[in-house]
C-alpha positions in Angstrom: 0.0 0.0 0.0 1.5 3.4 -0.9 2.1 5.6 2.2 0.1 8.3 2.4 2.3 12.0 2.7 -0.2 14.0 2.3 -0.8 16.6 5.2 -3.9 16.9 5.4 -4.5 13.3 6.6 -2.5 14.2 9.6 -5.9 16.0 10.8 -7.5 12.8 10.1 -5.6 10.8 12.2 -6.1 13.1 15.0 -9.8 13.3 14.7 -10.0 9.8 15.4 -7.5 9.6 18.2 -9.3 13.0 19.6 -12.8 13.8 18.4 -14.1 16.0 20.8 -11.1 17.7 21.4 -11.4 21.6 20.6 -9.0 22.0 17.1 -9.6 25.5 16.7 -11.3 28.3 18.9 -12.0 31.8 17.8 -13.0 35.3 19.5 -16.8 35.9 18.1 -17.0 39.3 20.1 -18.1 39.9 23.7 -21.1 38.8 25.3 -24.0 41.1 27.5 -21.5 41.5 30.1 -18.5 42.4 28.2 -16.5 38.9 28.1 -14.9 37.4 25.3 -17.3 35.1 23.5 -15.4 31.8 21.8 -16.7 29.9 19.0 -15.2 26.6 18.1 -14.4 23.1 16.0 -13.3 20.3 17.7 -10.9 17.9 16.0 -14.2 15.8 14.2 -16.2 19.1 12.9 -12.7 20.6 11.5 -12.1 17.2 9.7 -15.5 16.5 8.5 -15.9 20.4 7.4 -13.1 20.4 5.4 -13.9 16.9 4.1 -17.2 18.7 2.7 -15.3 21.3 1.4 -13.2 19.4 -0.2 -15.8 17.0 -2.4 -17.8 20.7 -3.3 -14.0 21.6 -5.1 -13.8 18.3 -6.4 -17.3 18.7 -8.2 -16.3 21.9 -9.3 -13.3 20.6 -11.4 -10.1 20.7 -8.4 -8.0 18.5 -9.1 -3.9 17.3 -7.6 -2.2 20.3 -8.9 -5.0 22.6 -9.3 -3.2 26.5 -8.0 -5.2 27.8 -5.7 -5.1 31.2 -3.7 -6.7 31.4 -0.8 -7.2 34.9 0.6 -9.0 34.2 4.3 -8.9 36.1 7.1 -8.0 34.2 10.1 -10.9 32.2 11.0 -12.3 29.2 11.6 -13.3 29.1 7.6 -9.6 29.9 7.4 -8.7 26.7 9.0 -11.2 24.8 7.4 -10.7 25.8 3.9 -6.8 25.4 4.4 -7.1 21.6 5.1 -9.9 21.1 2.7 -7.8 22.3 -0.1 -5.4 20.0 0.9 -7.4 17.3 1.0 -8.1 17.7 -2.8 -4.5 17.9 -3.8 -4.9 20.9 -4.9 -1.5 23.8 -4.6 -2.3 26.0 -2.1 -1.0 29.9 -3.0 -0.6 31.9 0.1 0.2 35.3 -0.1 1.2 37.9 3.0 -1.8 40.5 2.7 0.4 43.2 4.0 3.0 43.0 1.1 1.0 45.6 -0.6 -1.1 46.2 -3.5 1.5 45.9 -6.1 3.6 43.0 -4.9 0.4 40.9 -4.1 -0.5 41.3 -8.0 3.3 40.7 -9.1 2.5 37.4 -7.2 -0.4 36.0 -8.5 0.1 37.2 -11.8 3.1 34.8 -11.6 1.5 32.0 -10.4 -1.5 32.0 -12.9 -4.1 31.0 -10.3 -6.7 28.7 -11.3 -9.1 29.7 -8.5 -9.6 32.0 -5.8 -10.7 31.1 -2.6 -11.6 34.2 -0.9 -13.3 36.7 1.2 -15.7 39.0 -0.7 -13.3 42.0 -1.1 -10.7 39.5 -2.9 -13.7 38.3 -5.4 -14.1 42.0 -6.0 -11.1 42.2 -7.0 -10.3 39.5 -9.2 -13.8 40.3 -11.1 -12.9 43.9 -11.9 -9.2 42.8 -12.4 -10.0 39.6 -14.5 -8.0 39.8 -17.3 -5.1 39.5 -15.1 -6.2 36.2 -13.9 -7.5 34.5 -17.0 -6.7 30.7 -16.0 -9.3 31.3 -12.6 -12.5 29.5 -13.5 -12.5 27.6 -9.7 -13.6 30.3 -7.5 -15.7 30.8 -4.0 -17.1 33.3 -1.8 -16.1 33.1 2.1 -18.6 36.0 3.0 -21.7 37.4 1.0 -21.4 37.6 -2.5 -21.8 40.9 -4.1 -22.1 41.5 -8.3 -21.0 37.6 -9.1 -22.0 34.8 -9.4 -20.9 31.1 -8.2 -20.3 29.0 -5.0 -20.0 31.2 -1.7 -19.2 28.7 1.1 -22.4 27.3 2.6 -22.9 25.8 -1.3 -19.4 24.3 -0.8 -20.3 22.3 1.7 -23.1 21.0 0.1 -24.7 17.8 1.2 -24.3 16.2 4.8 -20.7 14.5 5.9 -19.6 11.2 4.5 -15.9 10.0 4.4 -14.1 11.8 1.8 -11.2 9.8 -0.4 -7.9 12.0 -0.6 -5.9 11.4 -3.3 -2.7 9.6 -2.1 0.0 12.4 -2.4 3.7 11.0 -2.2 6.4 12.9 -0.3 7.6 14.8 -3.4 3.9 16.1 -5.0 3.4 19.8 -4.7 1.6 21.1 -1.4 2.2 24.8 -1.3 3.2 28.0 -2.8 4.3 30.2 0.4 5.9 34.2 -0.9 8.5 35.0 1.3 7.9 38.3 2.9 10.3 40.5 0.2 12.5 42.0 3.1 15.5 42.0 1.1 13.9 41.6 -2.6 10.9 40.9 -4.3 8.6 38.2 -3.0 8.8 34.9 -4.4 7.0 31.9 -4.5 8.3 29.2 -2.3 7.4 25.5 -3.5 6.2 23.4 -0.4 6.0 19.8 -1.2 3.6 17.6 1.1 7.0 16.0 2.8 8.4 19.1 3.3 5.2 20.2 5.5 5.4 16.2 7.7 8.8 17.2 8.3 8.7 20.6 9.9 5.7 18.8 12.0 8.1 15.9 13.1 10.7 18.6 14.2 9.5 21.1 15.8 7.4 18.4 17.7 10.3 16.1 18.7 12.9 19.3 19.4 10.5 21.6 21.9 8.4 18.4 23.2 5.3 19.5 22.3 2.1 17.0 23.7 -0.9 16.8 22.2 -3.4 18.5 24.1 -1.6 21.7 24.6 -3.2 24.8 23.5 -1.3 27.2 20.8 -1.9 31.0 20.0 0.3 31.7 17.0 0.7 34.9 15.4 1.4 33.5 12.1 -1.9 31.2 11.0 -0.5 29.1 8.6 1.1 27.2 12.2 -2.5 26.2 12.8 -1.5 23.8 10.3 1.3 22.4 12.7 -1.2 22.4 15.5 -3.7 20.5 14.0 -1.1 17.6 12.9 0.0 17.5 16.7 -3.1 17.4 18.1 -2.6 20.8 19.6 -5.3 23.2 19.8 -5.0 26.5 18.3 -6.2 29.9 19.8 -6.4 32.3 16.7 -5.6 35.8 18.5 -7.6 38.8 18.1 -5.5 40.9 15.9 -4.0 41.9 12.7 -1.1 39.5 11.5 0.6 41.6 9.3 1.0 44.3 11.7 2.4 42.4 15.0 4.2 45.5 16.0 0.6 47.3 16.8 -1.2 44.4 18.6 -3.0 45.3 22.0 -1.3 43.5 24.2 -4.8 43.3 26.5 -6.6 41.0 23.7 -3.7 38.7 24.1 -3.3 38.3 27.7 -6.5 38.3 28.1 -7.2 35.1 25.1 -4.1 33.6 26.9 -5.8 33.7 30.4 -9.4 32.7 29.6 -7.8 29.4 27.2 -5.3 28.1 29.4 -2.4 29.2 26.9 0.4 26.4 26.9 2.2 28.2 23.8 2.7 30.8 21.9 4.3 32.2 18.7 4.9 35.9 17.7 7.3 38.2 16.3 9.8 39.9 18.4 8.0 42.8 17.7 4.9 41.3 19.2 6.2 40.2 22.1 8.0 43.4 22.5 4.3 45.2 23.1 3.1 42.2 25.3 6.4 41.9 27.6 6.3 45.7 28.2 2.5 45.6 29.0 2.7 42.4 31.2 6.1 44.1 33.4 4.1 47.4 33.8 1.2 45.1 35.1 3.2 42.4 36.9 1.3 39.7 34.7 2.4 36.3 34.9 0.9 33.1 32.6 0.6 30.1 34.8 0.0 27.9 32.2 2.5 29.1 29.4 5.2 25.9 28.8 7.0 28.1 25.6 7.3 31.2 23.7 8.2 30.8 20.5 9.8 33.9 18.6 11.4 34.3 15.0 11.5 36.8 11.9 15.0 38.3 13.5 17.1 38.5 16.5 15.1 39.0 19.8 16.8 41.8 21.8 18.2 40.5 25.4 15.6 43.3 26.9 12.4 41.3 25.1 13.6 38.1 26.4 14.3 39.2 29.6 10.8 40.7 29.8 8.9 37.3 28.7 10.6 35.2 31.2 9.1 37.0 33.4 5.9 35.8 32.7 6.4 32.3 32.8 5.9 30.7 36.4 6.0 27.2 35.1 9.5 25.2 36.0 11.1 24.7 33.1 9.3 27.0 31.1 10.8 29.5 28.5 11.0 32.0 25.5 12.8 30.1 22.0 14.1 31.5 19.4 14.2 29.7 16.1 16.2 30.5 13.5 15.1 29.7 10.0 13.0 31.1 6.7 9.8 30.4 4.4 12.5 28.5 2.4 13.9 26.4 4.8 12.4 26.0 9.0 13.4 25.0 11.3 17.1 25.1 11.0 18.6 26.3 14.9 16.9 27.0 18.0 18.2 28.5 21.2 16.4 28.9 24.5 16.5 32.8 26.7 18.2 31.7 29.7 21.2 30.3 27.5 21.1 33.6 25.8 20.5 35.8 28.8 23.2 33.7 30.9 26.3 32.3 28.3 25.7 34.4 24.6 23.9 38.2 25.3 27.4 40.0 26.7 29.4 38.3 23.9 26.3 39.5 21.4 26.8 43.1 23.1 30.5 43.4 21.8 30.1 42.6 18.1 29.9 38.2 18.0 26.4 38.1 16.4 23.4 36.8 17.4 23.6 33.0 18.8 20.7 30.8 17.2 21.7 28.1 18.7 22.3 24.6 17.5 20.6 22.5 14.3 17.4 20.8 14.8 18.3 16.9 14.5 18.6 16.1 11.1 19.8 19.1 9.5 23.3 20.0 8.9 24.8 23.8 8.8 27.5 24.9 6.9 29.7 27.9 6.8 30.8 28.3 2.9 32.8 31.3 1.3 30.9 34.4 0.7 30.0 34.6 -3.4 26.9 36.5 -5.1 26.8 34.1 -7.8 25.5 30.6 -8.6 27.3 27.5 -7.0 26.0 24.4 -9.0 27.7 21.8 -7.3 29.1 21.4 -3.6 32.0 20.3 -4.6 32.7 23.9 -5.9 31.8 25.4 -2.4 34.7 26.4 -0.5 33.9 25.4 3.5 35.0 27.8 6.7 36.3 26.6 9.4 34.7 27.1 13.0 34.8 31.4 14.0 35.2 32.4 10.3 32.3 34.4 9.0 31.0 33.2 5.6 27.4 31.8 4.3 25.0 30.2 6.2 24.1 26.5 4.0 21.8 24.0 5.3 20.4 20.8 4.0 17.5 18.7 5.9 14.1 17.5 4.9 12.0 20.7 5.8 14.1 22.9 3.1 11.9 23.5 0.1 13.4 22.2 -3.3 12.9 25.4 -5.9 11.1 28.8 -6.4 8.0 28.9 -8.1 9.0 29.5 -11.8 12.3 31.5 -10.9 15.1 29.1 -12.1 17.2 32.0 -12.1 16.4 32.3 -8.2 16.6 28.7 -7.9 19.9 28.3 -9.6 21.1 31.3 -7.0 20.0 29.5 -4.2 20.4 26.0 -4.3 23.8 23.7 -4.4 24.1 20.5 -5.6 25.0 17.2 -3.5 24.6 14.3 -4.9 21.2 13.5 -4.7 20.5 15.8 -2.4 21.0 19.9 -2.0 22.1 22.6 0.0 19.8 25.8 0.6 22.0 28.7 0.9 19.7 31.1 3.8 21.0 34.4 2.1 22.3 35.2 5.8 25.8 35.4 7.2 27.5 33.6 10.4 29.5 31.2 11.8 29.9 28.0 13.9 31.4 28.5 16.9 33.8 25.5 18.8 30.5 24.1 19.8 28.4 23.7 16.3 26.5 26.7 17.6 25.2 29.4 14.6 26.1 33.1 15.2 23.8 35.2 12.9 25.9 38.5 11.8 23.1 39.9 9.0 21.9 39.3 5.6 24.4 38.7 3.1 22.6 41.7 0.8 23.1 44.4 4.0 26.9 43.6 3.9 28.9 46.7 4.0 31.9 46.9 1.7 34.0 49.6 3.2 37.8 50.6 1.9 39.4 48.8 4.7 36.7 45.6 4.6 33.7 44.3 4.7 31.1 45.5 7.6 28.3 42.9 9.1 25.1 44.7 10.2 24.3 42.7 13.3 27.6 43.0 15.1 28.3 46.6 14.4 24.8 47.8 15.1 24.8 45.5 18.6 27.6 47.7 19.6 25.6 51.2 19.3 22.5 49.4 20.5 24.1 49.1 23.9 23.4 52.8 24.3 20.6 53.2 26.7 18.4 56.0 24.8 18.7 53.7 21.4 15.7 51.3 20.6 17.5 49.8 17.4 19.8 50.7 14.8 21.0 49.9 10.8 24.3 49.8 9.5 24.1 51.1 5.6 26.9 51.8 3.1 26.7 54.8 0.9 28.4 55.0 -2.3 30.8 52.2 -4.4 31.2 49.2 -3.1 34.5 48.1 -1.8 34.5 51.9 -0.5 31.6 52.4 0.7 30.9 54.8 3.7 29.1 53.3 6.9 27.0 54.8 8.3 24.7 54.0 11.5 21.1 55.3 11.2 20.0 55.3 14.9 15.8 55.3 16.2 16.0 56.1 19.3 13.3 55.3 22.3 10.1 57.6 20.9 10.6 60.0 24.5 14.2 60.0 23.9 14.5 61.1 20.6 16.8 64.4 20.4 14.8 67.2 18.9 17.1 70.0 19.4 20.5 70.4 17.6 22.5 70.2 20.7 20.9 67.1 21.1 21.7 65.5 18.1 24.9 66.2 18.8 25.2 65.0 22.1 23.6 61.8 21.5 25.9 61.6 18.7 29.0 62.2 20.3 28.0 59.5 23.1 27.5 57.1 19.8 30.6 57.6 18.3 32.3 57.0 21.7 31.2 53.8 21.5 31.7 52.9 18.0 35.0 53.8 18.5 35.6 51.6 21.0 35.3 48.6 19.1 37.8 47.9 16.1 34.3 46.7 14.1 32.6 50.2 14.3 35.5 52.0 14.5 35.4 53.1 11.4 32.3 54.7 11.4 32.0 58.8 11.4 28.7 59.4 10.4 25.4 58.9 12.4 21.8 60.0 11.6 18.6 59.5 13.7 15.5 58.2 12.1 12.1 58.0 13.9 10.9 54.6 12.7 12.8 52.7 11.0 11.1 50.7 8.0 10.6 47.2 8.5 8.8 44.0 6.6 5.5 43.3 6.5 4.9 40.2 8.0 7.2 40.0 11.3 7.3 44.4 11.4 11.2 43.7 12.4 13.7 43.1 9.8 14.7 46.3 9.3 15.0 47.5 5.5 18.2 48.7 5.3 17.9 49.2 1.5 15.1 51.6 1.6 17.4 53.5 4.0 20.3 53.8 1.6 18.5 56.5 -0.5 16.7 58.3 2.7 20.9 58.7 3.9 21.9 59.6 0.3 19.3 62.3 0.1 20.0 63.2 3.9 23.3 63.6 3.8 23.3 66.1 0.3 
């Protein structure tokens, strides 16, 4: 009998191990006397929802392969239709809402959709926009339809539950189409393959011992996904996930309280707001076994602050380290940070990610911008030198949705299996432990060397008005000027000239200090620095090269 990969019947499994368990619960709005009021599927109506679902797409003409996008706000339907779409075979396109008009139609345009799933807004669009999408004939409503016709999602479901047949889907068959976020480039489409998916599930189960029964409230809601294979509940949190950085932190404590909370997953950014709210208020989380964090380093201060929520022994805040094209890769927990990495961090090492999941292997190769075809043609580092961050393992994704160029860039040849080159650079340590030192594209290349973001900015960072900083290079390359672009805390930004100058005096001082910033001479203050869309905390240092240019006229 031919095994059966895809992930979707991971759901299935756990319906019948757990029926009645809740899969996903949801914040409907507040009752008479102002409480939170949850809706809910347990583990039996998720799987026998989306098993409806699934046989109205299948009469509609979805077929294995069939690219759809599914444009769903977080939701129960969300869920549902995620697994359902699945179930048929069918590619699922996903694409970060917050990526902006232009970019989201770069993206689909790309992919060539052949149906939209979507709330009534997206329909809108793709009606009045239809030319664009010529190929999307397999199309339904999650909401009230407004000038079109066809399914909405209640004529989906159609007819009462019955067992629905998945199609078998072997390891290598096409699941996904994920767009990374664009932080350091255009978006493009990552190609998920159904073994790819069971893999980050085995992982990230096995490495943080998660149980089935725990409750989740992750930030991201493509996780629920993860949840649902691991029998984990997930709470979908009341707010916006493209803009983490502007959650109320009260709607999260408050969903984390009321559902028992045993983990959770945000942006740094996120738990930035929460950690700062719950000090202030001296809340606690007696139930909370992990935070989870990732999208960039998490500064020593948010970590700190999130411990102190956790009451449980053993409890913690991780941070892994991967990326839509390859997760997880590392993982490191806050008390190692806070205790044996954070003061090395503070004078210029990097950021510590910690060491490789089981089963994936990290390698430090030469730095080069162009295409390395075979590993035998990769030059490898030894332990403390600073080069490319490879990795190979069964959760990295294969190709790039019709970008061989990309692909080519990107990938290494081993045999019969590959090396996914992250785009970041580090180093091992003695230990096998990654230290993160910036993306590969934010390199500065100065006339006496090349300049690492993370370790230069870590060392102006340290100053105790300073939120965050970014390390750009203006002009040629291989003599390009640094300089440090500095946000201060929003009540300590200097608004005076003598100010500026003061706090820029105090920054030099410490740039100086250190033979990695020495060099720098310049330093400009910037109220918000610009960041990317879906974690709001990689900073985008290339949108900041042309703000220093045109400052600095």
């Amino acid at each position: 009998m031919t095994e059966q990969f895809n992930i979707a019947n991971r759901l299935s499994i756990t319906a019948q191990k757990m029926p009645h368990q809740r899969a996903v619960i949801f914040p409907a709005g507040h009752d008479s006397a102002g409480r939170v009021a949850y809706t809910h599927l347990t583990f039996k109506q998720l799987d026998e929802e989306s098993d409806r679902l699934a046989r109205g797409l299948v009469r509609m003409g979805v077929v294995p392969g069939t690219k759809m996008v599914l444009m769903v706000k977080p939701s129960l339907e969300f869920i549902a239709w995620t697994f359902a779409l699945f179930k048929t075979g069918a590619i699922v396109v996903l694409i970060d809402p917050g990526m902006g008009r232009t970019n989201i139609f770069n993206c689909l345009e790309e992919v060539e959709p052949d149906g939209f799933v979507g709330i009534p807004i997206v329909q809108f669009i793709r009606v009045v926009s239809r030319s664009k999408f010529p190929k999307a004939r397999f199309n339904v409503t999650v909401g009230k339809r407004w000038l079109w016709s066809g399914p909405n999602h209640q004529d989906t479901l159609g007819e009462p539950w019955t067992p629905f047949d998945m199609p078998n889907m072997k390891a290598e068959d096409s699941a996904a189409v994920i767009f990374t976020s664009g932080s350091t480039g255009p978006p493009k489409g990552v190609l998920y393959e159904h073994g790819m998916f069971n893999a980050q599930v085995d992982l990230l189960q096995k490495f943080y011992g998660i149980e089935s029964g725990e409750i989740d409230l992750p930030g991201f809601p493509l996780f629920a996904l993860f949840n649902a294979a691991m029998g984990v509940t997930t709470l979908i949190p009341d707010m916006d996930p493209t803009k983490p950085a502007t959650v109320d932190p009260e709607k999260i404590v408050t969903a984390m309280h009321d559902q028992g909370v045993t983990q959770a997953f945000g942006s740094p950014a996120m738990w930035n707001r929460i950690g700062r709210y719950c000090e202030e208020r001296g809340i606690q989380f007696p139930t909370l076994r992990r935070v989870l964090s990732a999208g960039a380093p998490v500064p020593p201060h948010v970590l700190t602050r999130m411990r102190k929520t956790l009451v449980l022994p053993g409890a913690d805040i991780n941070t892994p380290y991967g990326a839509t094209e390859s997760l997880p890769v590392c993982s490191i927990d806050g008390k190692t940070v806070l205790e044996k990495t954070a003061e090395k961090t503070k004078t210029g090492a990097g950021t510590c990610v910690g060491k490789p999941f089981d089963g994936v292997d990290v390698k430090i190769i030469q730095i080069t911008d162009t295409p390395i075809a075979s590993w035998n043609d990769a030059t490898e580092l030894p332990a403390g030198e600073i080069g490319e961050v490879a990795v190979k393992g069964p959760m990295a994704t294969r190709e790039y949705y019709n970008r061989p160029e990309a692909t080519a860039a990107a990938k290494i040849s081993d045999g019969t299996t590959f090396w996914h080159r992250m785009g970041d650079v580090g180093y091992l340590d003695e230990e096998g432990a990654l230290w993160f030192c910036g993306r590969k594209a934010h390199i500065v290349h100065s006339a006496s060397g090349s300049m690492f973001s993370i370790p230069c900015e870590a060392i102006f960072n340290e100053h105790a008005k300073l939120y965050r900083s970014a390390l750009v290079g203006i002009g040629e390359q291989g003599s390009q000027m640094p300089v440090i672009i500095a946000e201060p805390e929003a009540e300590q930004f200097p608004e005076s000239e003598s100010d500026k100058n003061k706090l820029t005096e105090e920054l030099l001082e410490l740039g100086v200090a250190n033979p990695l910033t020495a060099d720098i001479k310049t330093v400009l203050f910037h109220r918000s620095l610009p960041v990317d869309t879906r974690h709001n905390v990689k900073i985008k240092r290339e949108l900041l090269v042309p703000w220093a240019e045109k400052v600095l006229k």
